[in-house]
Backbone bond lengths (Angstrom), bond angles and torsions (degrees), N, CA, C in turn:
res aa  C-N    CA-C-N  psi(-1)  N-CA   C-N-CA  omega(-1)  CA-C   N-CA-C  phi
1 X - - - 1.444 - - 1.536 108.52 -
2 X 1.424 107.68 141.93 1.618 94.16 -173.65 1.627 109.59 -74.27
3 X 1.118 106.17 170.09 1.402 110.64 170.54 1.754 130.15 -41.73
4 X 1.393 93.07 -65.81 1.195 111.53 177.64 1.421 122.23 -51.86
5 X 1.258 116.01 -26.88 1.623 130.37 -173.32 1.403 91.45 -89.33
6 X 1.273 145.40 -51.00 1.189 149.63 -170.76 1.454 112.48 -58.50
7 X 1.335 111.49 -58.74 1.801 119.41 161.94 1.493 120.60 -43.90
8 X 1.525 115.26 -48.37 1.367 125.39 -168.66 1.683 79.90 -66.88
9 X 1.421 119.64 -86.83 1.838 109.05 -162.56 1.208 101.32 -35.10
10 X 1.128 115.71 -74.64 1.492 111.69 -163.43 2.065 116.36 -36.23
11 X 0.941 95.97 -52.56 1.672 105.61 154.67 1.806 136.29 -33.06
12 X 1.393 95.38 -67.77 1.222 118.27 -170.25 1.539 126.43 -116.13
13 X 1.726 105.33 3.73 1.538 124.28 -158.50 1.698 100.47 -122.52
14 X 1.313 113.11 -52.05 1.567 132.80 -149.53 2.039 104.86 -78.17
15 X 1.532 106.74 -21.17 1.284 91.58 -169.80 1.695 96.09 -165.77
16 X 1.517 105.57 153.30 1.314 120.53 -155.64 1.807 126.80 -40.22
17 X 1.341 108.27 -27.71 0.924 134.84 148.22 1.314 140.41 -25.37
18 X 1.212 93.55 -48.35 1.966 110.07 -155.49 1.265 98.00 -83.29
19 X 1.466 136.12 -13.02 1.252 130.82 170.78 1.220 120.48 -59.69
20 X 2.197 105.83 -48.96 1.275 97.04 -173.35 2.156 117.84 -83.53
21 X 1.564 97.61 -15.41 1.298 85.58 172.65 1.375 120.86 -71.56
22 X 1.608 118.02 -17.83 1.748 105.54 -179.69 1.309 105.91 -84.87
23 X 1.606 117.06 -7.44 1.913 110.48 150.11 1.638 121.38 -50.38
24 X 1.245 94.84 -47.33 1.601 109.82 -170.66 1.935 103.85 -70.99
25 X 1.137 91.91 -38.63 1.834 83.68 160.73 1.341 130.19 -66.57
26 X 1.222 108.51 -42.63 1.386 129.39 -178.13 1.889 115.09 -55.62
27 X 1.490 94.24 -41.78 1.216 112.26 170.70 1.850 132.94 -74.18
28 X 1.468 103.75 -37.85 1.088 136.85 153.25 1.236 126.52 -38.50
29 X 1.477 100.68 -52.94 1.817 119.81 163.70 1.141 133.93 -69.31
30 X 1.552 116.76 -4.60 1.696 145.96 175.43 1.457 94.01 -76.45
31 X 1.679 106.37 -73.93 1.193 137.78 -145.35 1.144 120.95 -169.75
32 X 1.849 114.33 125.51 1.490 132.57 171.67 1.145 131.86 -31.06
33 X 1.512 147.96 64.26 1.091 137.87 -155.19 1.820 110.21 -95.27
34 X 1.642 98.87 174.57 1.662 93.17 150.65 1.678 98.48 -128.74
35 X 1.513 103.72 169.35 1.392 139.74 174.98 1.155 103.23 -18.13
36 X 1.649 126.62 -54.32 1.538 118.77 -178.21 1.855 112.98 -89.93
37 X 0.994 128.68 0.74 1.874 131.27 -176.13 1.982 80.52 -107.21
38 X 1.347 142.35 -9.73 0.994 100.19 179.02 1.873 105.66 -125.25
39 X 1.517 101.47 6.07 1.853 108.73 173.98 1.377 87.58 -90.52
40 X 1.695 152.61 16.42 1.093 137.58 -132.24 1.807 85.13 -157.25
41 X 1.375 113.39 -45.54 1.929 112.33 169.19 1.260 101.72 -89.63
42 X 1.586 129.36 -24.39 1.394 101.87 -161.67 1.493 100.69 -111.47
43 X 1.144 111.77 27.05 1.974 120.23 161.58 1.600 86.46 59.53
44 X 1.432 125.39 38.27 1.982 110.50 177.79 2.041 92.88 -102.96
45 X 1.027 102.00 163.38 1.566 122.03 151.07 1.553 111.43 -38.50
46 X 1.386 130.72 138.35 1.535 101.81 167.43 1.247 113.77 -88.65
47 X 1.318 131.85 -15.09 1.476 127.69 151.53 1.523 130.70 -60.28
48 X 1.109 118.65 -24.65 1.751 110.75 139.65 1.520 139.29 -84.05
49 X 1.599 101.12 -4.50 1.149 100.62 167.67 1.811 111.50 -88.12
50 X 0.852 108.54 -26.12 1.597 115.24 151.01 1.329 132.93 -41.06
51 X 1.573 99.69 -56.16 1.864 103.16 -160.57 1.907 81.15 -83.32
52 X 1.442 113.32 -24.87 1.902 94.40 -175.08 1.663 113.99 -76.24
53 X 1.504 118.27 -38.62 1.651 126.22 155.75 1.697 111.42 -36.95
54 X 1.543 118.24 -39.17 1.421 88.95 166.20 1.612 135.69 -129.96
55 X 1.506 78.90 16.70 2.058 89.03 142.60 1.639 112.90 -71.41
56 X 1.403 118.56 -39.84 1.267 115.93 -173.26 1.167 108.72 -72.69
57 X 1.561 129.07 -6.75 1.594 120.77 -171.65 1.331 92.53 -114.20
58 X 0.821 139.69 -30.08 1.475 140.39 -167.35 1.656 99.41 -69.43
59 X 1.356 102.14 -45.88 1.797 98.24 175.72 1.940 116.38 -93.71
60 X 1.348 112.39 22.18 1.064 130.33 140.71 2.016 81.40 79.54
61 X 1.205 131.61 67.24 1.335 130.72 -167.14 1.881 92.48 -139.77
62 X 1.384 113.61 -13.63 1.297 127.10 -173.17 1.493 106.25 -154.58
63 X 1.412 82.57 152.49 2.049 97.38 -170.17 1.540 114.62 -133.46
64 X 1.630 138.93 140.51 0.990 124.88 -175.99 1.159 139.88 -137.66
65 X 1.227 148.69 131.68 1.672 137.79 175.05 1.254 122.69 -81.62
66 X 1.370 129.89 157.22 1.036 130.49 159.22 1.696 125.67 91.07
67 X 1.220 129.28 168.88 1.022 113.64 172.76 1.683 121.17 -129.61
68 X 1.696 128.14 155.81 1.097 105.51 173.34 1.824 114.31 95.17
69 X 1.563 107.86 -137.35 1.056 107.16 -167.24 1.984 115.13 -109.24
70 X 1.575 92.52 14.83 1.460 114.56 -165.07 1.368 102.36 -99.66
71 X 1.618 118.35 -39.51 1.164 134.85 -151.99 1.220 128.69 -78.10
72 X 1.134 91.13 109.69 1.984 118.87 -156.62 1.496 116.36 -82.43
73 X 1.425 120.36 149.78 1.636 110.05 -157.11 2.244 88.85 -125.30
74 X 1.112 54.63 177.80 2.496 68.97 -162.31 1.591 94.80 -147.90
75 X 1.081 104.17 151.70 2.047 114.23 177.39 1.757 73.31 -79.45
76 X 1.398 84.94 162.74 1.502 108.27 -172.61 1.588 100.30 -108.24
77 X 1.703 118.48 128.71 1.709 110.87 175.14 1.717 114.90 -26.52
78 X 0.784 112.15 -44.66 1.575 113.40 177.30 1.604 97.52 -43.10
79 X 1.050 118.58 -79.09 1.663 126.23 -178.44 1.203 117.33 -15.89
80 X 1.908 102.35 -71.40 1.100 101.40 169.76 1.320 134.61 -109.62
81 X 1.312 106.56 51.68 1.774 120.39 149.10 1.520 108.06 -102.57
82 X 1.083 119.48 -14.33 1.623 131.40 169.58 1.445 123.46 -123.56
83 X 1.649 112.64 50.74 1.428 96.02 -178.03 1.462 120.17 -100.42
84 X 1.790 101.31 13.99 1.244 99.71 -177.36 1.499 105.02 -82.00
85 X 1.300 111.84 -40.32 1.329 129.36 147.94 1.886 124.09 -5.63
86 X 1.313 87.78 -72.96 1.548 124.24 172.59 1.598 104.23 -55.87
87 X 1.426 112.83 -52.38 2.269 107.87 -166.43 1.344 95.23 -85.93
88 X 1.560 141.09 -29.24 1.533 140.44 165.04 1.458 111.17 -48.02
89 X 1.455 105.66 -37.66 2.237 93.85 -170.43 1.483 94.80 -114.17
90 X 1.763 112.22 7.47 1.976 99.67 169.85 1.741 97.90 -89.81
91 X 1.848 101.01 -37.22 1.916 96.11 173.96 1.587 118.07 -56.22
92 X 1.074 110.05 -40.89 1.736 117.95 161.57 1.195 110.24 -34.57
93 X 1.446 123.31 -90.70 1.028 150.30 -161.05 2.052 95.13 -48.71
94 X 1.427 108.86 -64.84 1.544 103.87 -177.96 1.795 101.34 -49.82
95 X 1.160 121.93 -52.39 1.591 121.82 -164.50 1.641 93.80 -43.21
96 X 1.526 104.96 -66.62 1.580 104.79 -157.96 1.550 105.43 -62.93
97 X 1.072 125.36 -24.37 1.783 128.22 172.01 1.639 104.95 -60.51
98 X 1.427 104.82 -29.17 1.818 102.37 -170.99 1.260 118.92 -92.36
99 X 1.540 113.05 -18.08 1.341 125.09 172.45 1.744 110.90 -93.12
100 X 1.005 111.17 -9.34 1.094 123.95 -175.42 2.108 113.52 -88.77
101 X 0.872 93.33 -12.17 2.066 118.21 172.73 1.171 91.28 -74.62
């Protein structure tokens, strides 16, 4: 399995979580947000939309400017050199959320 596919599940697949951060990618990939424009579309806590912004940067899946309360987040080249990668385990991820109702 390539690398990259392995990180993304393991990321966004493996634990309760990973659903809502491959939202926050998904969203990310529209448009540049910060911490509060995206705990604010994606109905999250803004303190989990936080602690998931820097699991996602820490594994280099997201990139950022600025500092503080300004500081705006971007898919990280990784993302999108692999986003086919990325819409294969977000269609996953939506299927098992829909069967899961």
């Amino acid at each position: 399995m390539h690398a990259v596919k392995r990180l993304l599940w393991w990321i966004l697949a493996s634990s309760t979580g990973g659903y809502n951060r491959a939202r926050i990618i998904k969203e990310l990939s529209k448009t540049p947000r910060n911490a509060n424009e995206l705990a604010t579309i994606l109905d999250l806590d803004y303190k989990t939309t936080r602690h998931h912004l820097r699991v996602l940067e820490k594994n280099y899946l997201i990139t950022s400017f600025g500092t503080g309360y300004g500081k705006t987040y971007f898919p990280s080249n990784l993302i999108e050199k692999n986003s086919d990668i990325f819409k294969e385990i977000l269609e996953e991820l939506e299927r098992k959320k829909i069967n899961m109702k």
